[in-house]
BAVEXFI-162928 format. One record per residue (C-alpha): residue in three letters; x, z, y. Coordinates in steps of 0.5 Angstrom, whole numbers, padded with zeros to 4 digits. Layout:
! BAVEXFI-162928
atom rest:Ala | east:X | up:Z | north:Y;
...
This chain:
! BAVEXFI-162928
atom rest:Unk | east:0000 | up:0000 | north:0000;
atom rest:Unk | east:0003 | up:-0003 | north:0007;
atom rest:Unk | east:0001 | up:-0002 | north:0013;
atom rest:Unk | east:0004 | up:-0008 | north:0018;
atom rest:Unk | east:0002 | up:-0003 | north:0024;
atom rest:Unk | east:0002 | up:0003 | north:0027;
atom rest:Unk | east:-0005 | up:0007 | north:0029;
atom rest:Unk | east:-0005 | up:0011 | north:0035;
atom rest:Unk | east:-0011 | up:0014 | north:0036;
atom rest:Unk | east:-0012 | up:0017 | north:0044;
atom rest:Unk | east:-0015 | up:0023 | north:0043;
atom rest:Unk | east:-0012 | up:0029 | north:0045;
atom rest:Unk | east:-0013 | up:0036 | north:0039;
atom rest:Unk | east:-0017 | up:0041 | north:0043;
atom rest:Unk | east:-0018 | up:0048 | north:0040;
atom rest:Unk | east:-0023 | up:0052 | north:0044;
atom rest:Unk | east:-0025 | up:0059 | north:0044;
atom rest:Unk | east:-0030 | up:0061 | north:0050;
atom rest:Unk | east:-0027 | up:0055 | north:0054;
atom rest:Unk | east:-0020 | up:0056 | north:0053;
atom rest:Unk | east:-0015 | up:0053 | north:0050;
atom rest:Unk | east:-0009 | up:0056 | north:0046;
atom rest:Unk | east:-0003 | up:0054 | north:0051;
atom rest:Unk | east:0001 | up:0048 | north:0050;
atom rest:Unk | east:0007 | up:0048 | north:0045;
atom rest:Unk | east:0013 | up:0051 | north:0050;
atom rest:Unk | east:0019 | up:0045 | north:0048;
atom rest:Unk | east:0024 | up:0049 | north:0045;
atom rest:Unk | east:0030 | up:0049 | north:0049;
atom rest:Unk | east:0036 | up:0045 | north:0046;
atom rest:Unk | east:0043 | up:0048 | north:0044;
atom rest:Unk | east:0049 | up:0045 | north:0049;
atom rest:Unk | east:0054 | up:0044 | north:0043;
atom rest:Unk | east:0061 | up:0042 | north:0044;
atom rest:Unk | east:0067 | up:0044 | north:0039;
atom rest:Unk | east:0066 | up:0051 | north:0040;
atom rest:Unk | east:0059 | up:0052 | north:0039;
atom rest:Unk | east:0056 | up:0051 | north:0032;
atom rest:Unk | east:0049 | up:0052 | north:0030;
atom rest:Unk | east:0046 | up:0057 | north:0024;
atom rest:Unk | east:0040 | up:0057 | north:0021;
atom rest:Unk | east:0036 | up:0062 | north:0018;
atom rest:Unk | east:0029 | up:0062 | north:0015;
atom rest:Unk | east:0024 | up:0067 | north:0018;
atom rest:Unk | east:0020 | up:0070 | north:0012;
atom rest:Unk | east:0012 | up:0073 | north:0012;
atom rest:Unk | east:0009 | up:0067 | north:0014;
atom rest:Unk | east:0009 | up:0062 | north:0009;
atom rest:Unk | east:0006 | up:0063 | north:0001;
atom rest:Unk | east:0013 | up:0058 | north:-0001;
atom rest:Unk | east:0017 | up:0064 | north:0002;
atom rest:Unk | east:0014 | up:0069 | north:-0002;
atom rest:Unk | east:0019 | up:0070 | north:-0009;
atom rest:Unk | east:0013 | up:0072 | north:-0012;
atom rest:Unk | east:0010 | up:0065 | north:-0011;
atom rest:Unk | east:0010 | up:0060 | north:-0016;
atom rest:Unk | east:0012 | up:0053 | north:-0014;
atom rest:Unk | east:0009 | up:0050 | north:-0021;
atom rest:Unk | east:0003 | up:0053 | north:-0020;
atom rest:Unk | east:0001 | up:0053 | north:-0012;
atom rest:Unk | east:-0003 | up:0047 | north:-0009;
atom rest:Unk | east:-0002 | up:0047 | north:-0001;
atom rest:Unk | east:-0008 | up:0044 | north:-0002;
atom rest:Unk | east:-0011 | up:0050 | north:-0004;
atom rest:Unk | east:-0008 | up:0055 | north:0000;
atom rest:Unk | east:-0008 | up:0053 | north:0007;
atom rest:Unk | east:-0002 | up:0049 | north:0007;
atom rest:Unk | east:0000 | up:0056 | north:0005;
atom rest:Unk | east:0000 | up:0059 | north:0011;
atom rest:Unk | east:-0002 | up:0067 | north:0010;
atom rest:Unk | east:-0008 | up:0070 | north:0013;
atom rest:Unk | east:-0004 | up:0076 | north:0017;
atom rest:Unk | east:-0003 | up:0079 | north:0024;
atom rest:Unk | east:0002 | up:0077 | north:0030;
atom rest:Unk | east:0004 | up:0081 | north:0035;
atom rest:Unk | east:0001 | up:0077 | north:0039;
atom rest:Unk | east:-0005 | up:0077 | north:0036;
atom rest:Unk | east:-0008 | up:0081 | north:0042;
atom rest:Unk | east:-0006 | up:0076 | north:0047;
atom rest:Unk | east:-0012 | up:0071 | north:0044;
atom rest:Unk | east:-0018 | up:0071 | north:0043;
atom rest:Unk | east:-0021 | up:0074 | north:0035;
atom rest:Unk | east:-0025 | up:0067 | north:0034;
atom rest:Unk | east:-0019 | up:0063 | north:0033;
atom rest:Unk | east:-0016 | up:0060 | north:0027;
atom rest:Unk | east:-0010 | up:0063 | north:0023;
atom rest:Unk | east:-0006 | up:0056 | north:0025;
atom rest:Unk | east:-0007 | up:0058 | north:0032;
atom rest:Unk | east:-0005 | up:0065 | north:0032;
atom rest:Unk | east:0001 | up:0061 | north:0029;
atom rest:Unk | east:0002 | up:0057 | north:0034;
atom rest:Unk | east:0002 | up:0063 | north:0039;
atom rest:Unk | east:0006 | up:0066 | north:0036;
atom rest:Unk | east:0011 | up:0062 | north:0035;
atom rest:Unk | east:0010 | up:0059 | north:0042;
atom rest:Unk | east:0012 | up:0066 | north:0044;
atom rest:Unk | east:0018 | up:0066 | north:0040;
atom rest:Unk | east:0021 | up:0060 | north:0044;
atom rest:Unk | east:0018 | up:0063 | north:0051;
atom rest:Unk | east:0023 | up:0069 | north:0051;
atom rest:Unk | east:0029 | up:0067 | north:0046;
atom rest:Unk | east:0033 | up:0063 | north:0052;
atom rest:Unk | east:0039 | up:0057 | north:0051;
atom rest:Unk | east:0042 | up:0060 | north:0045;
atom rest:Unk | east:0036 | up:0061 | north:0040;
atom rest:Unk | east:0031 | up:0055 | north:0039;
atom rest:Unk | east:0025 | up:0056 | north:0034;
atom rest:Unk | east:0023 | up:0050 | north:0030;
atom rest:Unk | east:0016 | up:0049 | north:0024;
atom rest:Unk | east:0018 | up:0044 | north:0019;
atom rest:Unk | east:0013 | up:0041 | north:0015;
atom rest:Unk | east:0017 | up:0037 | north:0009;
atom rest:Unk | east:0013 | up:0033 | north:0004;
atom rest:Unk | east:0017 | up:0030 | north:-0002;
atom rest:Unk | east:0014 | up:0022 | north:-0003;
atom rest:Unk | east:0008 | up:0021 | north:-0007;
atom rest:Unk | east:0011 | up:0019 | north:-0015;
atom rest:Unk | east:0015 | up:0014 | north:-0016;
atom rest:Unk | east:0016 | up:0008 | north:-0021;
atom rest:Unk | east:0023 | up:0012 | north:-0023;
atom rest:Unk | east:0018 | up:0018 | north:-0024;
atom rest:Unk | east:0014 | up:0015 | north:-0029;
atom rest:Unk | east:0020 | up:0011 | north:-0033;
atom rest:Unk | east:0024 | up:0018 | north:-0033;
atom rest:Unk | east:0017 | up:0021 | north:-0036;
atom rest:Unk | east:0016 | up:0015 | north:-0042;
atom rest:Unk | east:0024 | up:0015 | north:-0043;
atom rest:Unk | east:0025 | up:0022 | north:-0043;
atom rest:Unk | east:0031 | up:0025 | north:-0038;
atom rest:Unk | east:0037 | up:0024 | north:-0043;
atom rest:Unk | east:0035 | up:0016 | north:-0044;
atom rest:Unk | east:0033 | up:0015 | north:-0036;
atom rest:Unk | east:0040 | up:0018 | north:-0034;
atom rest:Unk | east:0044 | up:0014 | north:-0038;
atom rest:Unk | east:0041 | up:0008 | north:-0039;
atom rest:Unk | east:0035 | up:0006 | north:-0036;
atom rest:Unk | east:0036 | up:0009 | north:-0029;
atom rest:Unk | east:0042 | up:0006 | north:-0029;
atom rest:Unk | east:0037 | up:-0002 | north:-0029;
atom rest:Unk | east:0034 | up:-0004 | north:-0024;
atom rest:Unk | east:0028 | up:-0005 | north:-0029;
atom rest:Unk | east:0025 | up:-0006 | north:-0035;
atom rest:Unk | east:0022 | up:-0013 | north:-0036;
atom rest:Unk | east:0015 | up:-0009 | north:-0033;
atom rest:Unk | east:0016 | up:-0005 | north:-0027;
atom rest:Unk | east:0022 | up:-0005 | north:-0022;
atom rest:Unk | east:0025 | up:0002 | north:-0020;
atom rest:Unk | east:0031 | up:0000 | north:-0016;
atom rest:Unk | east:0029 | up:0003 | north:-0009;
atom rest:Unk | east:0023 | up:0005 | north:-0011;
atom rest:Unk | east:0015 | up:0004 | north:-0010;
atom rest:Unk | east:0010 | up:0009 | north:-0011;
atom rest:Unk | east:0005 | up:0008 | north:-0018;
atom rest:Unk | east:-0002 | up:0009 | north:-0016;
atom rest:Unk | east:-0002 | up:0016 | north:-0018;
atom rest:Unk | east:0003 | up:0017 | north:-0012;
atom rest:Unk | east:-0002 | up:0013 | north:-0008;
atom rest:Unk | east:-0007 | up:0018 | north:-0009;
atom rest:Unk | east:-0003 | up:0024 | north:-0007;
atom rest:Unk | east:-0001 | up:0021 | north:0000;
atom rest:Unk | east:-0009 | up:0020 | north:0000;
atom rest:Unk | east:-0010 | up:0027 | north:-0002;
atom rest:Unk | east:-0005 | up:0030 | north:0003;
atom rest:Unk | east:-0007 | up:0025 | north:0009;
atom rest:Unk | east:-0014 | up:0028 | north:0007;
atom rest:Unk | east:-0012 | up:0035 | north:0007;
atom rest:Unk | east:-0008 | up:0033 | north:0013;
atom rest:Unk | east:-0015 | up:0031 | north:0017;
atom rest:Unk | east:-0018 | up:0037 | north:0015;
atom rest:Unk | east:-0014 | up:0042 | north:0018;
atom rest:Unk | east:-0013 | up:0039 | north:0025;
atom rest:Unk | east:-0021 | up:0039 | north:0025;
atom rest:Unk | east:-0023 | up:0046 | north:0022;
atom rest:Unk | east:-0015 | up:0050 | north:0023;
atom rest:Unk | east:-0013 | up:0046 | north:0029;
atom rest:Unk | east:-0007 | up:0046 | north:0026;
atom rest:Unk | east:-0001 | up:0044 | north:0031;
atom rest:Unk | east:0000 | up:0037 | north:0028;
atom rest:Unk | east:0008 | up:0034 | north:0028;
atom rest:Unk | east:0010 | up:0032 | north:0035;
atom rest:Unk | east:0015 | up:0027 | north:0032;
atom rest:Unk | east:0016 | up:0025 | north:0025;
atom rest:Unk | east:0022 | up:0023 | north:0022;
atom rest:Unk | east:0022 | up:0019 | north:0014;
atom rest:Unk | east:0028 | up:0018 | north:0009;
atom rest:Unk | east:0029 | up:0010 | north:0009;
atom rest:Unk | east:0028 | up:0009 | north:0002;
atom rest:Unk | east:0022 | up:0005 | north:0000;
atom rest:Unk | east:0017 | up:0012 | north:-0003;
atom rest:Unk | east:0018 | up:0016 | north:0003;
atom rest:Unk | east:0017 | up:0011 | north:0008;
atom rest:Unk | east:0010 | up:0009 | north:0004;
atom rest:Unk | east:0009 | up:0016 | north:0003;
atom rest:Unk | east:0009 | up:0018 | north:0010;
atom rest:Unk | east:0006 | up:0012 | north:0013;
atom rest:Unk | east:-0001 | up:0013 | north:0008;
atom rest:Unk | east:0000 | up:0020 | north:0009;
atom rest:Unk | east:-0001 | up:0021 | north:0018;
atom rest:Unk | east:-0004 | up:0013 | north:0018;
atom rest:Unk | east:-0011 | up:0014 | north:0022;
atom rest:Unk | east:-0011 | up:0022 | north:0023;
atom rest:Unk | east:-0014 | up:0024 | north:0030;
atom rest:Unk | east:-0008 | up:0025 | north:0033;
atom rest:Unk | east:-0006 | up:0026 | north:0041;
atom rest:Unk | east:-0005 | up:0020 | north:0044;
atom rest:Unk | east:0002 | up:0024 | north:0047;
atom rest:Unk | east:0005 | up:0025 | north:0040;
atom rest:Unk | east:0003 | up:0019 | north:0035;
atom rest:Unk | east:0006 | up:0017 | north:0029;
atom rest:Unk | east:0012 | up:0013 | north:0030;
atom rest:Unk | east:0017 | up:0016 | north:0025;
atom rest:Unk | east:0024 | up:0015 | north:0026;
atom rest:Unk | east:0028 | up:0013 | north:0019;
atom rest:Unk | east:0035 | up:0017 | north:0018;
atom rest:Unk | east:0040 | up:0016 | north:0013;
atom rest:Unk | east:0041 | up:0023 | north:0012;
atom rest:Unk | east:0034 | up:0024 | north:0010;
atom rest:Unk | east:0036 | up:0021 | north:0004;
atom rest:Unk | east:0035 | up:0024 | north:-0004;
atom rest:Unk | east:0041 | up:0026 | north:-0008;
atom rest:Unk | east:0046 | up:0019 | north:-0008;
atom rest:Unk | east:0046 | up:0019 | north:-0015;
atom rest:Unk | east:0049 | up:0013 | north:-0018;
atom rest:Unk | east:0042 | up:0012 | north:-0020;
atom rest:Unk | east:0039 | up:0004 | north:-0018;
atom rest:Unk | east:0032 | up:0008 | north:-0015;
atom rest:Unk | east:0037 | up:0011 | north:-0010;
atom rest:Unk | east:0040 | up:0004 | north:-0006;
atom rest:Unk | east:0036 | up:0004 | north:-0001;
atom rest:Unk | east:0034 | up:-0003 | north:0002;
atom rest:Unk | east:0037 | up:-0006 | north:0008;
atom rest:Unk | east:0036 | up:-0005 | north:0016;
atom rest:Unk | east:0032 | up:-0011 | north:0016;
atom rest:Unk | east:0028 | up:-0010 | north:0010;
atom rest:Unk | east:0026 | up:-0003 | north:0013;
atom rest:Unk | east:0024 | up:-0007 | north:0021;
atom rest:Unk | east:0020 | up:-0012 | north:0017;
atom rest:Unk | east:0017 | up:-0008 | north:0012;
atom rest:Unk | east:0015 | up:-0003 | north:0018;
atom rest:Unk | east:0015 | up:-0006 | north:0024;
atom rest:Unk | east:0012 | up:0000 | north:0027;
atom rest:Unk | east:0018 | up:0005 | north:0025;
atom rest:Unk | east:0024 | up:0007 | north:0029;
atom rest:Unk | east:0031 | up:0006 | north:0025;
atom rest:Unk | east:0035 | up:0010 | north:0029;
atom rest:Unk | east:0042 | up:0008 | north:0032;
atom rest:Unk | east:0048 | up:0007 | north:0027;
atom rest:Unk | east:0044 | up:0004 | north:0021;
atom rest:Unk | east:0048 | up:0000 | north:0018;
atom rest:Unk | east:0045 | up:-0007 | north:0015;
atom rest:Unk | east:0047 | up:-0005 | north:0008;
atom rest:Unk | east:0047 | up:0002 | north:0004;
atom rest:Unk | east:0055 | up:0004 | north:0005;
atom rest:Unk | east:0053 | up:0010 | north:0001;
atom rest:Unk | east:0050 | up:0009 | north:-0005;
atom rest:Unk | east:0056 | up:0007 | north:-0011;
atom rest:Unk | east:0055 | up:0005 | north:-0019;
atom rest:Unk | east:0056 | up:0011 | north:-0023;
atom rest:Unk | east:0058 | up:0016 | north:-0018;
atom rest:Unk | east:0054 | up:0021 | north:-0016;
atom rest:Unk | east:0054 | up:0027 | north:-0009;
atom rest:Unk | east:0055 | up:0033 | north:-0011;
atom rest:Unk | east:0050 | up:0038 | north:-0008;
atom rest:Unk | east:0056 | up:0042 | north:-0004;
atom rest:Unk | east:0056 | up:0034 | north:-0001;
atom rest:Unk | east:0049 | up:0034 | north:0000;
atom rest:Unk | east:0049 | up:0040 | north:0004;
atom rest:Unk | east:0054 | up:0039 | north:0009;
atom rest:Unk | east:0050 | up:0031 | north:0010;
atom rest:Unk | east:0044 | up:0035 | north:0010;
atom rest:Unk | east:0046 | up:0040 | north:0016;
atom rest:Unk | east:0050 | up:0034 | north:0019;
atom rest:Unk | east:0042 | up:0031 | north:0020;
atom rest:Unk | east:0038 | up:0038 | north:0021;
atom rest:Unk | east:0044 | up:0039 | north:0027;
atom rest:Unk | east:0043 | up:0031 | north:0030;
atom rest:Unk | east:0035 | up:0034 | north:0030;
atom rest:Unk | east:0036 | up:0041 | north:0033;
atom rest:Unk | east:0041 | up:0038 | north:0038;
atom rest:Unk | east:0036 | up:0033 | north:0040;
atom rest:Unk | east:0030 | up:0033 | north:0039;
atom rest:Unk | east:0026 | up:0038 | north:0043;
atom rest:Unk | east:0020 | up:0039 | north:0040;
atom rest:Unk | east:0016 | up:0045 | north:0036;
atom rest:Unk | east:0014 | up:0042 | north:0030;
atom rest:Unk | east:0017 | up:0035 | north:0026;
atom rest:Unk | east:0015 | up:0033 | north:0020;
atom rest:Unk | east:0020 | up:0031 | north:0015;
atom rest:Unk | east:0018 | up:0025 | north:0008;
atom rest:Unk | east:0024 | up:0026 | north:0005;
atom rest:Unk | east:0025 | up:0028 | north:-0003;
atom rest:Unk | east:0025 | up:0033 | north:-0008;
atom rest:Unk | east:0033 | up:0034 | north:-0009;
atom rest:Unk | east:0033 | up:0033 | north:-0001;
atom rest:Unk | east:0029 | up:0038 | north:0001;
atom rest:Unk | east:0032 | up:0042 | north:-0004;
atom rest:Unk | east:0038 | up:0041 | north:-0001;
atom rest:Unk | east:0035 | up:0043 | north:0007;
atom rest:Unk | east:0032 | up:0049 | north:0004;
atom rest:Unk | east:0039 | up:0052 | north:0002;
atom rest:Unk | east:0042 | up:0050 | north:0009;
atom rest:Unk | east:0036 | up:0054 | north:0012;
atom rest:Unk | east:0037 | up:0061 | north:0007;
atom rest:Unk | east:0031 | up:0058 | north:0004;
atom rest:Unk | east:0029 | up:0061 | north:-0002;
atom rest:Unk | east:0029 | up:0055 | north:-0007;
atom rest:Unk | east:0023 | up:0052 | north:-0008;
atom rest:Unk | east:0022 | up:0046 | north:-0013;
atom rest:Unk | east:0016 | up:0040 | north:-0010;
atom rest:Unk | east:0012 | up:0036 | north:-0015;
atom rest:Unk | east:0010 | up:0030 | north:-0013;
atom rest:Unk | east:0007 | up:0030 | north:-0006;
atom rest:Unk | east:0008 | up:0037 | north:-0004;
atom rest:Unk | east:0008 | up:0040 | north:0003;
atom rest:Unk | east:0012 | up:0045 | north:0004;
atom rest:Unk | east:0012 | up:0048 | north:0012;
atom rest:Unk | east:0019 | up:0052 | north:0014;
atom rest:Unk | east:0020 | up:0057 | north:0021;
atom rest:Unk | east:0026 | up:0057 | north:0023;
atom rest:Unk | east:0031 | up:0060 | north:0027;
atom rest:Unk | east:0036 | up:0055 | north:0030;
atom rest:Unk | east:0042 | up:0059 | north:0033;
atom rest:Unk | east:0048 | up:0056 | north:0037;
atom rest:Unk | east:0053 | up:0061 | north:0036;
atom rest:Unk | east:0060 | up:0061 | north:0040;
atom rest:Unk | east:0067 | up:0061 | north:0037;
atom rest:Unk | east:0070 | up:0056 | north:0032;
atom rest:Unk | east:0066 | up:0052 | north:0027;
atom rest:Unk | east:0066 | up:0054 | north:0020;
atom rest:Unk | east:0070 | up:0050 | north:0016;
atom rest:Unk | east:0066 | up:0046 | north:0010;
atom rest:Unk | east:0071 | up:0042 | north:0005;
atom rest:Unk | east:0067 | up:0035 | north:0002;
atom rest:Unk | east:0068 | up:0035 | north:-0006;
atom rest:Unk | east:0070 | up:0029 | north:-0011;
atom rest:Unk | east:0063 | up:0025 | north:-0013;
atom rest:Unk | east:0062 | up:0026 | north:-0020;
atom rest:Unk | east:0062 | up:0019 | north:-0026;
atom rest:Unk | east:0055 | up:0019 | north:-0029;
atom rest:Unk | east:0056 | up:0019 | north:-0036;
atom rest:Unk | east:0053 | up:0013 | north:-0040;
atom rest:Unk | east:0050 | up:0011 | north:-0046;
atom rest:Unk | east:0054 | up:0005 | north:-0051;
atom rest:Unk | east:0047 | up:0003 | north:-0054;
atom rest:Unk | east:0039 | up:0003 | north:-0051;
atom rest:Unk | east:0037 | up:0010 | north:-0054;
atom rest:Unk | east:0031 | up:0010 | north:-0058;
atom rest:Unk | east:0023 | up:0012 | north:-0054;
atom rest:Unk | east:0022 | up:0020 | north:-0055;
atom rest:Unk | east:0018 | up:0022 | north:-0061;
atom rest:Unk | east:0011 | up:0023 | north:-0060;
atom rest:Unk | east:0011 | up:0032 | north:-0061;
């Protein structure tokens, strides 16, 4: 499912409480990073049912749960009126927190939503993972189906229908904050996912979906063919709609046959895309279409407690940015691994 162009729907999200409107998002102040300024993340916990150890992530459903906002009190909570809904008292909340945390420290929500399942997601389940790793995820097909940069099946369809319809429920019955800017990992499934997922909500004409592709927002740079993303002008012409950000280079000089990032790599490349967005976006709340072992990796950088995303999950963060003054923690980048193969195709999985 491709859309050719981009829905800007000129209405502005007014939440109402006796004639009153929560105050607008305050635009966070940017940290002024130079080379003896680093910026440390921490994830601010008891908001969120994904940060509580007792959740399970096999088991939530965001759709169920509020995004998994809590149904709690705010210390701000007596600066608003009873009648507004949690995510506005969110929104307050978090609005304070901006209001008086100065230049250095900067308060973000993320939402992040892995892509709807892909065609590698369903070859990995019908050849089973020791066959997809060795073999199969090394093609860039079968004689059915392409998994190389891949689509999402049908079913992925559906789960970004689901999420753009839970999306278009909590602006109209929660007054949810919507993203004010929207960034997508450029391989295929994330700028499909992301495209069906905020296509057509009742969005406020200032803050229209317009997201820009980021090489860093990338999945895992496995050796695997889903993982070679297509070219720039691939992307320009499929998405006329989306922004590429500057630098992107025409072919994808990332990704190298059977060799594989390690996750202390990911880290350092998955901070280097969380500092380019703190450091130059000043908006609240960004949502991010990115992939399983991708948000897996932002987790960790945000002293998030891991939590694994099924396909076309959300998962929404606060988080503290703050920009701390004296040398740059040092970070050393680690050799790739070599994927191991197979000498023959192995066997389908016995049925159990």
């Amino acid at each position: 499912m491709q859309l050719s162009s981009i829905l800007v729907v000129a209405c502005t999200l007014v939440a109402t409480c006796e004639g009153a409107a929560p105050r607008p998002t305050l635009p966070a102040v940017l940290p002024r990073t130079n080379s003896e300024e680093w910026i440390n993340y921490t994830t601010l916990t008891g908001f969120f049912a994904q940060d509580d150890p007792a959740t399970v992530p096999g088991t939530f459903d965001y759709t169920t749960t509020n995004f998994g906002l809590l149904n709690r009190t705010y210390p701000t909570d007596d600066e608003v009126d009873p009648s507004w809904t949690q995510w506005q008292k969110f929104e307050h909340y978090v609005w304070r927190l901006n209001r008086g945390s100065g230049r250095f420290v900067q308060y973000k929500v993320l939402y992040m939503g892995r892509h709807g399942e892909g065609y590698h997601n369903a070859a990995e389940t019908y050849y089973g993972t020791p066959a997809w790793n060795c073999y199969w995820s090394l093609q860039d097909g079968n004689s059915t189906t392409t998994w190389a940069d891949a689509r999402i099946t049908p079913n992925g369809v559906a789960q970004a229908v689901k999420a753009n319809a839970f999306w278009a429920s909590r602006i109209k019955l929660q007054k949810i904050p919507v993203p004010e800017t929207y960034y997508t990992s450029p391989l295929t499934r994330c700028l499909q996912t992301a495209n069906i997922t905020f296509f057509g909500l009742d969005l406020p004409s200032r803050q229209p979906f317009v997201p820009t592709v980021k090489e860093f927002f990338r999945e895992g740079i496995s050796g695997h063919t889903c993982d070679r993303r297509g070219t720039k002008t691939y992307i320009h012409d499929s998405y006329p709609g989306y922004k590429i950000e500057e630098g992107f280079s025409e072919t994808d000089l990332l990704w190298k046959p059977l060799q594989g990032e390690v996750s202390a790599d990911q880290d350092i490349r998955s901070k280097k895309v969380l500092d380019d967005v703190f450091g130059s976006d000043d908006s609240t709340y960004i949502s991010i279409t990115s992939h399983s072992g991708e948000i897996a990796s932002i987790l960790r950088v945000l002293g998030h407690q891991a939590f694994s995303l099924s396909t076309g999950a959300v998962i929404p963060v606060l988080v503290k940015a703050e920009t701390i003054q004296g040398n740059i923690p040092t970070t050393t980048t680690l050799p790739w691994t070599t994927i191991s193969t197979c000498s023959t195709i192995p066997p389908l999985p016995t049925a159990t």
